[in-house]
N, C-alpha and C positions, 0 to 999 in steps of 0.2 A: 176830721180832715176830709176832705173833699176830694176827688179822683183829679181833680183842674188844678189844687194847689201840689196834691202829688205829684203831679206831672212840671209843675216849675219847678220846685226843688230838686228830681232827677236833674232836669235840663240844666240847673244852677250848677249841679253837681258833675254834669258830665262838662260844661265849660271850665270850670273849676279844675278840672281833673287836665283837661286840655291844654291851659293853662302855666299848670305846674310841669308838664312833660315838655311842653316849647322851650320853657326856662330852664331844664334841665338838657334838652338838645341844643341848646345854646351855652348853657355853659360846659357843657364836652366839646364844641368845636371850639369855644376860646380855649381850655386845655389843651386842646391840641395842637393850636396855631401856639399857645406856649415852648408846649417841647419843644415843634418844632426846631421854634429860633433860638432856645437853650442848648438842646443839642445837636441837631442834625446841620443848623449854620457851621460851629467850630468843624464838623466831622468836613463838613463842603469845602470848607479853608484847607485842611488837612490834605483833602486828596487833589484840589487844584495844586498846592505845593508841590507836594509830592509827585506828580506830573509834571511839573516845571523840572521839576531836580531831573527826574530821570531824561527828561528834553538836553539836560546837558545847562541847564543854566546852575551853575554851581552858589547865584547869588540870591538864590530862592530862599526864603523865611516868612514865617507863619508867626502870628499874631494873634494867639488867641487869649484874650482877658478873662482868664477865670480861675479861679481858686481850690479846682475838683481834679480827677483824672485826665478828662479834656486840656485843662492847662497844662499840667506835667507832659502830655502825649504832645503837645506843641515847643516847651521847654527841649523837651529829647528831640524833635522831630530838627530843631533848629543845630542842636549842641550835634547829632549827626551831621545838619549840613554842615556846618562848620569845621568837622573833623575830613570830608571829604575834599576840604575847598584846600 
């Protein structure tokens, strides 16, 4: 091998390598724009509500579609407003 094919193979290999680290900083910001919207949306509903309630709007309810502790903290969050109205 010859110091000229050495030198493609690094380069192959350092793009290569480049490559694989772009795809993997891409696939942690789409993870992350996941959470996000799985959980910090429902928490955003939560505390808009819950600032309506305490504004004195007794007819405030939260709406959140999910089947985790998120849903139940909106199930409570509602079954309180309801017990204050």
């Amino acid at each position: 091998m010859t110091i000229n094919e050495i030198n493609e193979n690094v380069k192959f290999l350092y793009n290569l390598i480049g490559v694989i680290i772009g795809i993997i900083i891409l696939f942690h910001i789409l993870f992350g724009l996941a959470i996000f919207r799985i959980i910090l949306n429902p928490i955003k509903k939560l505390d808009d509500s819950s600032n309506e309630l305490s504004r004195g709007n007794l007819d405030t309810r939260v709406s959140i579609e999910s089947n985790d502790e998120l849903g139940s903290l909106g199930d409570t969050f509602n079954t309180m407003a309801q017990s204050i109205q």
